[in-house]
Phi, psi and omega in degrees: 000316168155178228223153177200126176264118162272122177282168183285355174260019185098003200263109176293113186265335174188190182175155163219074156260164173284152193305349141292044159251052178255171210331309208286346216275321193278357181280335189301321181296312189310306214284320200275297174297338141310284183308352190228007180296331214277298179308332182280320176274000150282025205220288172308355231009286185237049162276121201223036176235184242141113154225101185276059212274136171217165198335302187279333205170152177275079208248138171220132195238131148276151131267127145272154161335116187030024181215184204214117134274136189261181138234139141254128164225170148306127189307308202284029160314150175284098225267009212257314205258337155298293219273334173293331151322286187297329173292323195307283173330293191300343170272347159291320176298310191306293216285339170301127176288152173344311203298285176317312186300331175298293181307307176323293163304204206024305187288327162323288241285004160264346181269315177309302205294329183270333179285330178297292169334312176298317207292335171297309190241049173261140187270150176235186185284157189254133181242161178271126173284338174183171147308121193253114215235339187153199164297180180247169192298150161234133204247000000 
């Protein structure tokens, strides 16, 4: 469903969920995974993955160096291949300094948000579910 990088202070640094996502709902997130991250890896000791699952969905929070990667997903993900995704990123996010990384996302997150925006609600050709063969029989 999407994604979200999160700071260790609650601060949402970027995210790609859909737009009946909003701001106040993922800074709420951010802040609740910030405040309860610190307890759960003293309780766990040096677990620094998170994985929730509930009925409906999945949420999986990485921890990194002073940040948070979210996932919300479908319970039934393939999760061998969420997590190689996932490492893939993160080894990108670490080599970026604080500074960039800030910047970057920031300079992102209004062309992404406007291309999603155009791609929902631009109409497109109406496709047929299927071939209409006649009445239906009457017996």
């Amino acid at each position: 469903m999407g994604g979200m990088l999160s700071d260790d202070r609650g601060d949402v640094l970027t995210h790609s969920f859909p737009s009946f996502f909003d701001q106040s709902t993922l800074s709420g997130a951010a802040e609740l995974i910030a405040d309860n991250a610190i307890g759960l890896q003293e309780a766990t000791g040096d677990v620094r993955l998170f994985d929730i699952r509930t009925e409906l969905g999945r949420i999986i929070v990485k921890a990194l160096p002073r940040m948070y990667v979210s996932v919300l997903c479908e319970p039934a993900v393939n999760i061998q291949l969420l997590f190689i995704s996932l490492n893939v990123a993160i080894k990108k996010i670490e080599k970026l300094p604080p500074e960039q990384l800030v910047a970057q996302t920031t300079k992102q997150a209004e062309p992404v948000a406007t291309q999603v925006a155009a791609k929902v609600s631009a109409p497109g050709p109406e496709k047929k579910l299927g071939k209409s063969i006649g009445p239906p029989p009457t017996w």
